[in-house]
C-alpha positions in Angstrom: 0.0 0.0 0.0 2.8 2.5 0.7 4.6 2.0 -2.5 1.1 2.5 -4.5 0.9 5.9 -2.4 4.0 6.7 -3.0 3.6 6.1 -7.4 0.4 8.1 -7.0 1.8 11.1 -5.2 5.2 11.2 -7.8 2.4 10.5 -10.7 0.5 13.6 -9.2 4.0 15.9 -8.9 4.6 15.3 -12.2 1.1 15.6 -13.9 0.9 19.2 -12.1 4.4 20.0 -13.5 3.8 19.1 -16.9 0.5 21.2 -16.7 2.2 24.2 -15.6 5.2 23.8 -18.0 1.6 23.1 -20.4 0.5 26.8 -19.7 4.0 28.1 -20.0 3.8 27.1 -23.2 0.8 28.3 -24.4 2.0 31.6 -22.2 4.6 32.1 -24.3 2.9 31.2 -28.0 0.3 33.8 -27.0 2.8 36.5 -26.2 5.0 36.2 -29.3 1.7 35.9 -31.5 0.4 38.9 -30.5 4.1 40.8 -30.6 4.1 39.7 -34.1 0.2 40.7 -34.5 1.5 44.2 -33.3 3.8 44.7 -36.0 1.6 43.4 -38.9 -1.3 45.7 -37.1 1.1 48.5 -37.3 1.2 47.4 -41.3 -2.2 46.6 -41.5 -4.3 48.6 -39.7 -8.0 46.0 -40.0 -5.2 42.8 -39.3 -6.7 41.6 -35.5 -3.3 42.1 -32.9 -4.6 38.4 -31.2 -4.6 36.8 -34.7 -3.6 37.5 -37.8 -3.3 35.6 -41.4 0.5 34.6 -40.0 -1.0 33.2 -37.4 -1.5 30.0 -38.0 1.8 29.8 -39.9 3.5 31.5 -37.2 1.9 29.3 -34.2 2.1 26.4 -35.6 6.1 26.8 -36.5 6.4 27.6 -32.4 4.5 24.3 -31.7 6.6 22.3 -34.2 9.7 23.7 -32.7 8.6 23.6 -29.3 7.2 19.8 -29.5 10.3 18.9 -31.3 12.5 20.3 -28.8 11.1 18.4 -26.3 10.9 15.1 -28.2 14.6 15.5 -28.4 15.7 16.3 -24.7 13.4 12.9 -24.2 15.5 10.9 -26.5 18.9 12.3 -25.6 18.2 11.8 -21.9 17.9 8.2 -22.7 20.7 7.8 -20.2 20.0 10.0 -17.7 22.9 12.3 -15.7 25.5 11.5 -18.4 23.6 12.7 -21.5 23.4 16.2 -19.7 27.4 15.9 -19.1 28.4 15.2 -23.0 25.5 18.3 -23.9 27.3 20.8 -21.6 30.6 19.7 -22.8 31.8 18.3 -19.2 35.1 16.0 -19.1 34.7 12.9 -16.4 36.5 12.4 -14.0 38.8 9.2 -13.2 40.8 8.0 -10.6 43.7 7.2 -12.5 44.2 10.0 -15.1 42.9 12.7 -12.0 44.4 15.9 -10.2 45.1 16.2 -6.9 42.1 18.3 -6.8 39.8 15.8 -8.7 41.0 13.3 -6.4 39.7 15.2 -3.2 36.5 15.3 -4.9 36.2 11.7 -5.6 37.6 10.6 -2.4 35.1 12.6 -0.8 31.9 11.2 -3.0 33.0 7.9 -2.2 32.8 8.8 1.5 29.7 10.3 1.2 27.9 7.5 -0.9 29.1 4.9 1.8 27.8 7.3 4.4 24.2 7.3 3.0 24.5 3.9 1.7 24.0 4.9 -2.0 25.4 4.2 -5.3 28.4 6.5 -6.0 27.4 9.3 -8.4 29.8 9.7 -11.5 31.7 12.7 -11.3 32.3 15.4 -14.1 33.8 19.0 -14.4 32.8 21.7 -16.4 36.5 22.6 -17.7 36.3 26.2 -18.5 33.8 27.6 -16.1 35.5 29.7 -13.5 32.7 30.0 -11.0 31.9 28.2 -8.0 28.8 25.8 -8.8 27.8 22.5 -9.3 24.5 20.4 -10.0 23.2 16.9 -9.9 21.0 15.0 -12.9 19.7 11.3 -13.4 16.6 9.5 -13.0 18.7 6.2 -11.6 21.6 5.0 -9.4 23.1 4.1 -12.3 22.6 7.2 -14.3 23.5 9.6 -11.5 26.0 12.4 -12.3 27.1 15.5 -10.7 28.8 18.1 -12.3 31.2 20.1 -10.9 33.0 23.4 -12.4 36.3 23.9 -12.5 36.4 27.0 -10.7 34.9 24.6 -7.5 37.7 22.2 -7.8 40.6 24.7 -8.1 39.4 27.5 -5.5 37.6 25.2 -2.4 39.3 23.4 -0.2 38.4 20.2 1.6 35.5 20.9 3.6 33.9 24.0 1.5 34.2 20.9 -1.3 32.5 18.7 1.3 29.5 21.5 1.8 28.9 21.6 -2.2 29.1 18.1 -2.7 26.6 17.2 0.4 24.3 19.8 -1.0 23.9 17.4 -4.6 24.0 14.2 -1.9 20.8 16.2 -0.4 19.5 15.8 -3.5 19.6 13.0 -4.6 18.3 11.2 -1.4 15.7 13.4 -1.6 14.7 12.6 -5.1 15.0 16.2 -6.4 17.8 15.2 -8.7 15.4 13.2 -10.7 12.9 16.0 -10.5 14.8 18.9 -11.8 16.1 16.4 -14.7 12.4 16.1 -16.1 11.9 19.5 -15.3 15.1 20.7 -17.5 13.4 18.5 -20.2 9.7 19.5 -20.5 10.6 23.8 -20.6 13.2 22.8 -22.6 10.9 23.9 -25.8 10.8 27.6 -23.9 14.5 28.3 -23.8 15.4 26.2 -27.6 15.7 29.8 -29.4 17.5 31.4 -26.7 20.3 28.5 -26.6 20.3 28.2 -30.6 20.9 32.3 -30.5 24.1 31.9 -28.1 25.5 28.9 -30.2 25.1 30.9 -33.7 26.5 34.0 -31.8 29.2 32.1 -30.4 30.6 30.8 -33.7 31.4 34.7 -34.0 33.0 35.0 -30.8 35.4 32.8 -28.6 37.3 33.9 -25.9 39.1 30.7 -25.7 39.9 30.6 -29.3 43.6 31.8 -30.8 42.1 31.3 -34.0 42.3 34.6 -36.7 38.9 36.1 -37.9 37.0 35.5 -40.6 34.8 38.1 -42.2 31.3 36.3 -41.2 31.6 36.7 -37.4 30.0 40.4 -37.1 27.1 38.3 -39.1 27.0 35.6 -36.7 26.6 37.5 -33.8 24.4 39.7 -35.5 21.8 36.5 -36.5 22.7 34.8 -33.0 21.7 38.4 -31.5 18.1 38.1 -33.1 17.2 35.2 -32.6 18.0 35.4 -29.0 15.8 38.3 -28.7 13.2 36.1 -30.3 13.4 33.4 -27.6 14.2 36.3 -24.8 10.3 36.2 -24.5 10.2 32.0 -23.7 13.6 32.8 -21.6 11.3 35.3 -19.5 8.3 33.1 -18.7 10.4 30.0 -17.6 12.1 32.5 -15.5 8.5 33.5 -14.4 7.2 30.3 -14.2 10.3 28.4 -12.2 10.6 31.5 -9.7 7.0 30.9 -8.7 7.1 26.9 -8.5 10.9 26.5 -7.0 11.8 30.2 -5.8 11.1 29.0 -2.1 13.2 25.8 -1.8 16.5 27.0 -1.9 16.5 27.6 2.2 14.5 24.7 2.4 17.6 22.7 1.1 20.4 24.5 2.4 18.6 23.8 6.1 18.4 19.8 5.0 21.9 20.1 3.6 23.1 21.4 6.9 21.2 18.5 9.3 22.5 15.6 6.6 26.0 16.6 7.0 25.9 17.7 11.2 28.1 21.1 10.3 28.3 24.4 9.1 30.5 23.2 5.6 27.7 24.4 3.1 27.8 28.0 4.9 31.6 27.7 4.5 31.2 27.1 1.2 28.5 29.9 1.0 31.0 32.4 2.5 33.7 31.1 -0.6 31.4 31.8 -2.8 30.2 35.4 -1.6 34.3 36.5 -1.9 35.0 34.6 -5.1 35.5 37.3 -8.1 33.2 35.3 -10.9 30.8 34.0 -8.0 28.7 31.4 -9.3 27.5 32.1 -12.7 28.1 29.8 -15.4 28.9 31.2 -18.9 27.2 28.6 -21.1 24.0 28.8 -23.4 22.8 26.4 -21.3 23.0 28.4 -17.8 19.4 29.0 -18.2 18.1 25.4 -18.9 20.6 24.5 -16.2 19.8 27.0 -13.2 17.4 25.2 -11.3 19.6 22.2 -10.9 22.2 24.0 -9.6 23.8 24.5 -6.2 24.0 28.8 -6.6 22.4 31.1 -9.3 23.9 30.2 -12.8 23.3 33.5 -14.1 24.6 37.0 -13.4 23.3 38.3 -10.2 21.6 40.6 -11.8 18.9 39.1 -14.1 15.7 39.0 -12.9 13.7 36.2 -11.2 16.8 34.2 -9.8 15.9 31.4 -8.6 18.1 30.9 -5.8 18.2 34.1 -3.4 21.2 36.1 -3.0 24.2 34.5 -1.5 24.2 36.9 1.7 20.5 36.1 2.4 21.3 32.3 2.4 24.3 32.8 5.0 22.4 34.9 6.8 19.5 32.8 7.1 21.6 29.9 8.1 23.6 31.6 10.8 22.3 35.2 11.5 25.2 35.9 13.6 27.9 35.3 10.6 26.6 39.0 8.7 25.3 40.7 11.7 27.8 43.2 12.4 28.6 43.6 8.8 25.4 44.6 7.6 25.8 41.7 5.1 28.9 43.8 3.6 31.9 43.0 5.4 33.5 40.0 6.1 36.8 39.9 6.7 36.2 41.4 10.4 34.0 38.2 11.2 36.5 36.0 13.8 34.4 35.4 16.3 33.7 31.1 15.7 36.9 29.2 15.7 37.0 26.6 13.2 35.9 23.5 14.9 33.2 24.7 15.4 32.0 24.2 11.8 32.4 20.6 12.6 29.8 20.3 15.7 26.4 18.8 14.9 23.8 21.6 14.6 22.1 20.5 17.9 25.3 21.2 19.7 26.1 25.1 18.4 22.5 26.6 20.0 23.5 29.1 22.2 26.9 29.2 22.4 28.8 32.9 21.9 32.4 32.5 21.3 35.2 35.4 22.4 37.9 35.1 20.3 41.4 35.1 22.1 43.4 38.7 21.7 47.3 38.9 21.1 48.9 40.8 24.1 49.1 44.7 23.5 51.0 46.2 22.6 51.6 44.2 19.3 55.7 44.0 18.2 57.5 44.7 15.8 58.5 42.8 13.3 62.0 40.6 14.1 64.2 41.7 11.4 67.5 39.1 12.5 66.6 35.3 12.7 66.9 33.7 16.3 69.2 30.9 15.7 71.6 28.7 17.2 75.4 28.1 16.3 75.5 27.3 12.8 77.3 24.0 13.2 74.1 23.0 15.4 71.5 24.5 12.9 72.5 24.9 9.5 71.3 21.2 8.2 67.8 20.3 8.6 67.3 16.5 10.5 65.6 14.1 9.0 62.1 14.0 10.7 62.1 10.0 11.8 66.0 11.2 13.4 64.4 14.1 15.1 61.3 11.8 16.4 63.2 9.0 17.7 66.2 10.9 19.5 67.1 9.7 22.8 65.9 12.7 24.8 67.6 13.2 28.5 65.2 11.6 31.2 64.0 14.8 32.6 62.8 15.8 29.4 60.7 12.5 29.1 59.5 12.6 32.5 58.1 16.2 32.5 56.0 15.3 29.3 54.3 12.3 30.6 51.8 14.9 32.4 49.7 17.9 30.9 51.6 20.6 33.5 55.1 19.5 33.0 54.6 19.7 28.4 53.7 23.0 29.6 56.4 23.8 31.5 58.8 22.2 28.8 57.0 24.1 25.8 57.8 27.7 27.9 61.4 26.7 28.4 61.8 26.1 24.6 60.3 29.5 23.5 62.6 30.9 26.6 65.5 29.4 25.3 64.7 31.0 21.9 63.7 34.8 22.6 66.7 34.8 25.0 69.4 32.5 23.2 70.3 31.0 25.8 70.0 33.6 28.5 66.9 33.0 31.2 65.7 35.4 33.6 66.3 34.5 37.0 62.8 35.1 38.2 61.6 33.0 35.1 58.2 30.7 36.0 60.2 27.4 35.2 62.4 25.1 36.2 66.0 25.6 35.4 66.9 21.9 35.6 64.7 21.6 32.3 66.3 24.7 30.9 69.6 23.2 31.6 68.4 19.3 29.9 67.5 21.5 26.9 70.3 23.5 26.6 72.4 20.3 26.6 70.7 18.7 23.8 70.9 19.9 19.8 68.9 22.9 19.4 67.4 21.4 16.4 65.5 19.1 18.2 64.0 21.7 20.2 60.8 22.2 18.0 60.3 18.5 18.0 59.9 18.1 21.5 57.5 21.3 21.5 55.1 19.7 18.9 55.0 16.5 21.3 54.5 18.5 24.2 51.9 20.3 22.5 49.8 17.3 21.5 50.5 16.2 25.6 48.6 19.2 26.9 44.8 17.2 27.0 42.0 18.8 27.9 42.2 22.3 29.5 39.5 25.0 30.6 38.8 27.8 28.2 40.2 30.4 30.9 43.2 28.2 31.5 43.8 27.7 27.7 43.3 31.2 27.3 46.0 32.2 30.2 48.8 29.9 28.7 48.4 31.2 24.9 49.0 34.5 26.4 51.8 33.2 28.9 53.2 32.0 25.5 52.9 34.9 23.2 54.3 37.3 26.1 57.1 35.2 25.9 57.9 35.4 22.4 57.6 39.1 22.0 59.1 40.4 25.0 61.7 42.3 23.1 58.9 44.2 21.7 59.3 41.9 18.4 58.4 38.5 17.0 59.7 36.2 14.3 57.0 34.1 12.3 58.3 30.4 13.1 57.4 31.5 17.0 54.3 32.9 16.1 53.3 29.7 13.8 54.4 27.5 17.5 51.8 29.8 19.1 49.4 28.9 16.5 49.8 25.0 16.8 49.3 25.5 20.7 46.0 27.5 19.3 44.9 24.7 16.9 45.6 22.5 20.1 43.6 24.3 22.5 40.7 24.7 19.6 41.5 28.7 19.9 42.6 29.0 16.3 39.7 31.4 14.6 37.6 30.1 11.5 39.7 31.1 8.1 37.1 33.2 7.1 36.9 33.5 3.5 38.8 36.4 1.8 39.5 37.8 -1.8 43.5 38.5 -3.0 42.6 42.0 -3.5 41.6 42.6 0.7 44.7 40.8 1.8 47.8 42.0 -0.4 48.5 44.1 2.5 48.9 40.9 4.9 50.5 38.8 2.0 53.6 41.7 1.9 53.9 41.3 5.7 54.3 37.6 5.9 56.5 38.0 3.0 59.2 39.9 5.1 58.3 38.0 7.9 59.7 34.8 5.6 62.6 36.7 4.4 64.1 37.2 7.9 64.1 33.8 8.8 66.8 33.2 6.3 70.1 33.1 6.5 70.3 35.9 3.3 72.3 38.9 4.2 70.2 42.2 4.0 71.5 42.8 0.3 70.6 39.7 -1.0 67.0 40.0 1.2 66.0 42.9 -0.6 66.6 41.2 -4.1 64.8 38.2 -3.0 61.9 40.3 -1.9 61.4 42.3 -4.6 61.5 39.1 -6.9 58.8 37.7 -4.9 56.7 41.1 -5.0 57.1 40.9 -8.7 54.9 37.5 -8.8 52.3 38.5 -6.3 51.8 41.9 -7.2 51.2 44.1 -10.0 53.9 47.0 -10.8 51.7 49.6 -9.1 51.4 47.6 -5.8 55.0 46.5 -6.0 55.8 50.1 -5.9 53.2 51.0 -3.1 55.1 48.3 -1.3 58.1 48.9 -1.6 59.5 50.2 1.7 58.9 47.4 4.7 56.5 48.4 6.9 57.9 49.5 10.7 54.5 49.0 12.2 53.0 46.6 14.7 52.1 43.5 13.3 50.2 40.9 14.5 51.2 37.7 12.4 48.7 35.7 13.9 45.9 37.4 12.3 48.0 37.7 9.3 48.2 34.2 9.0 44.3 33.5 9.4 43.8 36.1 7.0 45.8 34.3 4.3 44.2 31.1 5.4 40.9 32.8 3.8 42.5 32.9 0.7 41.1 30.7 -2.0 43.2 27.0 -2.4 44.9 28.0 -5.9 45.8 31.6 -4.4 47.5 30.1 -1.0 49.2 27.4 -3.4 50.6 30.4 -5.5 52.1 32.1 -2.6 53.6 29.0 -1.2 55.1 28.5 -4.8 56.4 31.5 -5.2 57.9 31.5 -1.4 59.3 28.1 -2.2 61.1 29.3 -5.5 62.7 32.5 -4.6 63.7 31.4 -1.3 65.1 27.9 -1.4 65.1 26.5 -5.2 69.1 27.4 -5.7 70.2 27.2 -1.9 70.3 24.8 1.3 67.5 25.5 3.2 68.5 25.5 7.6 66.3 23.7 10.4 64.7 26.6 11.3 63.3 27.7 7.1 62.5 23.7 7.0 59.8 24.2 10.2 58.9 27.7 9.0 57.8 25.5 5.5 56.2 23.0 7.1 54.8 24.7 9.6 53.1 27.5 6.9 51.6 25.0 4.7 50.0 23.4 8.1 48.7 26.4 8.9 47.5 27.2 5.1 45.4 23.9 4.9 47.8 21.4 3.3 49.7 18.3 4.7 53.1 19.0 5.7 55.0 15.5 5.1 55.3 15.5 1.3 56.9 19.0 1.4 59.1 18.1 4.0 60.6 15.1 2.4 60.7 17.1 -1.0 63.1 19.5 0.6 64.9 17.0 2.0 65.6 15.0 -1.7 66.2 19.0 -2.8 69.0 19.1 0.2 70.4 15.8 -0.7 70.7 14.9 2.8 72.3 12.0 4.4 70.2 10.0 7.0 72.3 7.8 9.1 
């Protein structure tokens, strides 16, 4: 009985959808009749505007190209998901011949389809569309696809790509997948001279082409043009009609989307979106067809009748909090939810206002001479098994077997580097672990503070609070601060779950920060100030444009805060935080030895910037050509 109520109700949906779609239809016959009729009246003065002698002609061309239309989406859907891939042009995507990006993705579908217990979709990518978007088609498991742009693949990172994809997971558990399929089929008729308008006019235009012009591309955009205009009037009423029908589900979704998961990644995602420069429109003639299926608006933000509501109303509605104090404008101020907190089930984040930990005022300067030890101790970077199985003197080992002595061990180190070997004698820790350290290779130092660090177990928030700032007193008490302590200061963070959310941020907002970190990285080299200015403005050359290089071209004396600068960068979308890390990597250490100190600064950075830290490392290394005994 329930599966006979269920075919009756999905019978019903899709009788009333093909009756609307059947008044569209007639909507739009009756609209461009009577614009026609208008013209031939304006001719023919006793010629009736409603109909006319082309009327019949003229009506029954729409309904032949209309029906035919139709007929055709039927029979190319004949496979579902994938026949809408091979008409948009989309390239699939394998396991074998894929990207590190497309990998993520996959991986990540995978995981999802064993989570819901579902047939794993077949992924594509849209390979020239630069916006952030993505949509799901198929009437069956087997015929299931979801498309993904390319502009999704190279600019999210792991969980903004888990959001997007969970949204398309969302729908196809739901069934809406196979909905918006039939729907893209039956107003297909309404949008046929539209899409054969952009194709003719495209024929005369082609950003991607390096081809030379020929002297009938003024005449096919000309035709294209026209007979765009002609369809404009079907484009408008399937605009009308799916804004009315589907203009109200978008929330409804992103709310589902958000319970499936039990997080916040589809507002992250949200929040990617709202900084990216091209957004989410798709340049295709078949971003029209297409727009209901997809994830955010297809088209430019400002046509008419979008579909999907703005992307600052759909963060807001998800999380009021996230826009408030930036009147939906400003979000780069917004670090008041740390990032685990996007990972929490929804149940668990009612309620709960987070205050963001402060650096200590007054903010340093920045350190403009590495902290180092003796060359012979520091100039070769250990191999990190060697550094992780050292003997280490017993008091060392003893005092990290509980939470208070890693703590007390993790303030010597960072001592023992501000001062170089020189410690107060009022100084809040034992001297007898000073002294165990200070007999030990300094390059193992940063070893044992990582292990200490993952020793510290659970702590109060006022407690975790107290020792960050214990710790980053420590490292600026000269009044300035070098960046591999204030990336130690953001492990402890990560540790304690103080690190803020990398709020989402544009290149443009953050060249300011990028120049910062940048001579922050250049004076933890061992380059002599000649050679540090050279490097620098080699790297300013590839991150900025000639005008900004020359705005920047003095370093800054100010306070800095490289803790914020860091989360800033964080924001920064994945192919922009790999560029800088390129960039760093060739101007800094592709022609020289890189010390202990750069080699935790590397890893350490691309930690902090999202990526995993062990393939870079032993790159480096094989770059080094190090011996390991």
């Amino acid at each position: 009985m329930k599966d006979v109520n269920h075919y009756l109700i999905k019978n019903k949906n899709m009788l009333w959808t093909a009756s609307i779609c059947f008044m569209a239809v007639i909507l739009a016959i009756f609209i461009l009749n009577t614009v026609l009729g208008l013209l031939i009246n304006y001719f023919e003065p006793e010629q009736s505007i409603f109909w006319h002698n082309l009327s019949p002609f003229f009506v029954g061309l729409l309904v032949i190209v209309i029906g035919w239309s139709i007929a055709y989406e039927f029979y190319v859907f004949r496979s579902g998901g994938h026949s809408l891939a091979k008409q948009l042009r989309a390239r699939r995507l394998s396991q074998i011949e894929s990207t590190p990006e497309e990998s993520v993705a996959l991986k990540l579908a995978d995981k999802l389809a064993k989570t819901f217990e579902i047939e794993p979709p077949t992924l594509y990518v849209l390979p020239d569309e630069v916006g952030v978007n993505a949509l799901t088609a198929g009437f069956h498991p087997r015929d299931t696809v979801i498309i993904l742009t390319w502009g999704a693949l190279q600019n999210l990172d792991e969980l903004e790509l888990y959001g997007l994809l969970g949204h398309e997971f969302n729908q196809i558990l739901s069934g809406e997948a196979k909905e918006n399929t039939r729907l893209k089929i039956l107003y297909s008729g309404l949008t046929t001279f539209s899409q054969l308008g952009s194709k003719i006019a495209k024929q005369g235009y082609n950003r991607y082409s390096n081809r030379t012009q020929h002297k009938f591309e003024t005449s096919f955009v000309a035709v294209g043009g026209v007979i765009w205009l002609i369809g404009s009037m079907g484009i408008l009423v399937n605009r009308l009609t799916k804004y009315f029908i589907l203009g109200g589900r978008t929330f409804y979704n992103d709310y589902k989307t958000k319970r499936l998961l039990l997080n916040n990644a589809n507002v992250q995602t949200l929040l990617r979106i709202y900084v990216h420069h091209a957004g989410s429109q798709i340049h295709s003639e078949y971003s029209e067809a297409i727009a209901h299926m997809c994830f955010a608006n297809s088209l430019s933000p400002q046509s008419w009748l979008n579909i999907h509501p703005s992307i600052e109303d759909r963060i807001y509605e998800l999380n009021p909090t996230l826009l408030q104090d930036l009147q939906l404008e400003n979000l780069k101020k917004l670090r008041n939810q740390p990032l685990f907190s996007l990972l929490r089930p929804l149940e668990e984040s009612s309620g709960e206002v987070y205050n963001p930990w402060v650096s200590p005022q007054p903010l340093p300067l920045l350190r403009l001479s590495p902290i180092s030890f003796a060359l012979n101790d520091a100039i070769k970077p250990l191999n990190p098994e060697v550094r992780r199985q050292i003997e280490r003197p017993d008091l060392i080992q003893r005092a990290m077997q509980t939470a208070t002595g890693s703590r007390e061990v993790m303030v010597a180190i960072l001592m023992i580097r501000q001062y170089r070997e020189f410690i107060p004698s009022n100084a809040e820790v034992s001297r007898a672990i000073v002294d165990s350290l200070l007999n030990i290779d300094g390059r193992f130092h940063i070893q044992i503070f990582h292990d200490a660090c993952e020793n510290l177990g659970n702590m109060p928030a006022t407690s975790a609070r107290q020792f960050v700032t214990k710790l980053a007193k420590i490292i600026q008490e000269d009044g300035e601060i070098g960046l591999l302590d204030a990336l130690l200061i953001e492990r402890v963070k990560s540790e304690l779950q103080l690190l803020p959310m990398h709020t989402p941020s544009s290149l443009e907002t953050v060249k300011p920060q990028i120049v910062r970190l940048i001579d922050a990285l250049l004076h933890v080299q061992q380059i002599n100030s000649a050679n540090q200015l050279e490097v620098r403005y080699q790297i300013l050359e590839r991150v900025l444009s000639k005008t900004e290089v020359e705005l920047f071209e003095e370093i800054s004396d100010e306070p800095i805060d490289l803790g914020e600068i860091l989360n800033d960068i964080a924001g920064l979308l994945l192919r922009d935080r790999l560029s800088i890390l390129g960039v760093a990597e060739i101007c800094l250490w592709n022609d020289r030895i890189i010390t202990q100190d750069e080699l935790d600064v590397l890893e350490l950075l691309y930690w902090r910037f999202g990526f995993t830290t062990a393939e870079i490392v032993d790159q480096m290394h094989k770059k080094n050509s190090v011996m390991i005994m």
